[in-house]
C-alpha positions as CSV (number, residue, x, y, z in Angstrom):
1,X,0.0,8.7,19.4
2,X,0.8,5.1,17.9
3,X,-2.6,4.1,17.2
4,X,-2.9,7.7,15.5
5,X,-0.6,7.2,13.5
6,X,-1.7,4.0,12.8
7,X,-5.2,5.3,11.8
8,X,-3.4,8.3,9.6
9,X,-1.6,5.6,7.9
10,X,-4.8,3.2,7.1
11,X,-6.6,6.3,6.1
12,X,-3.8,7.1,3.7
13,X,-3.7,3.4,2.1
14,X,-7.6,3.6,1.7
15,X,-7.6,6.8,-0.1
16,X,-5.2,6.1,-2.6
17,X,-6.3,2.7,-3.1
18,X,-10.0,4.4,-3.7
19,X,-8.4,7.0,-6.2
20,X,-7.1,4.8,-8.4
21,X,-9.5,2.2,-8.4
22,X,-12.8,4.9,-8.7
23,X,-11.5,8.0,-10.0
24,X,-8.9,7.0,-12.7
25,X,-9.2,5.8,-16.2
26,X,-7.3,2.5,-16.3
27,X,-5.7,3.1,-19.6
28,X,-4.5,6.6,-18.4
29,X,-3.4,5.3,-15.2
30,X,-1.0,2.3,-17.3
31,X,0.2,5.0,-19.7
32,X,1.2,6.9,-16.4
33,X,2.7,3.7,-14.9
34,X,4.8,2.8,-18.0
35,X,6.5,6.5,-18.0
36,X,7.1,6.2,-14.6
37,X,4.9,9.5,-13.4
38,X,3.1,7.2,-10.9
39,X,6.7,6.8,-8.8
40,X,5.7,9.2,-6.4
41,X,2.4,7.5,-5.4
42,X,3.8,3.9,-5.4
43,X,6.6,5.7,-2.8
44,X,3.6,7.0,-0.4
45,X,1.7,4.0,-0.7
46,X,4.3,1.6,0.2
47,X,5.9,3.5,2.6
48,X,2.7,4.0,4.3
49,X,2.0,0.2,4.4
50,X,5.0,-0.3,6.1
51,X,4.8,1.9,8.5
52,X,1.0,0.8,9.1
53,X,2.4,-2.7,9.1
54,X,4.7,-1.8,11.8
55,X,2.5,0.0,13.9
56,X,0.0,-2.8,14.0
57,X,2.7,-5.4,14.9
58,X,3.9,-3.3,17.7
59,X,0.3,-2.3,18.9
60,X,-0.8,-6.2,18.9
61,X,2.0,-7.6,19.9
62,X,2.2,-10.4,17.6
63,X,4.2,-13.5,18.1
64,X,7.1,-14.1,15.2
65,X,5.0,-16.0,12.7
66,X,2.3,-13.0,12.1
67,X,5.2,-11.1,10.9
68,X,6.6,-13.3,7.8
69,X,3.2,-13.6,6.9
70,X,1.7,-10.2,7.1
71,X,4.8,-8.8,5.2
72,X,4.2,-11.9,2.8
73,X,0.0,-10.6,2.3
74,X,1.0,-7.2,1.7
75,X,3.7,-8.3,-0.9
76,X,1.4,-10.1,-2.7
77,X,-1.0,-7.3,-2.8
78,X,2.0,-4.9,-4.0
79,X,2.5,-7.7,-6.6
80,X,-0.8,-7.8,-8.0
81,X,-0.8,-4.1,-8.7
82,X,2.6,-4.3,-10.2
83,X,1.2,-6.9,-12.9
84,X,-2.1,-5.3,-12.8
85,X,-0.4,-2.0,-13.9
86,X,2.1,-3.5,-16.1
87,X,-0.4,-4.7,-18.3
């Protein structure tokens, strides 16, 4: 069930990542980000990274430094869409 889970939650990161990146206009999607209509998808997205984050740590059992630095790579990522986004 876990690695389900897992897969739903990698599935859901890749799709959203592919809509806005394919299927949006850029300008629209800042105009969106800047009125705050995109607060919704930024909820799913990270939400589902964390849980994905914590699925993976669980399933693989990594020691204590994969942690800080997983949760450090996916915080950079979040980062570079913020400032992407913010224009």
């Amino acid at each position: 069930m876990s690695r389900l889970l897992e897969a739903v939650c990698a599935l859901t990161i890749g799709v959203l990542v592919a809509l806005l990146v394919w299927g949006a206009n850029p300008g629209a999607v800042r105009v969106a980000w800047r009125e705050g209509e995109m607060s919704g998808v930024t909820v799913v997205f990270v939400a589902a990274c964390a849980l994905w984050l914590v699925l993976w740590r669980r399933r693989t059992g990594r020691g204590p430094l994969a942690w800080p630095l997983a949760v450090l790579l996916c915080g950079a990522a979040v980062a570079l869409v913020v400032a992407t986004m913010a224009g």
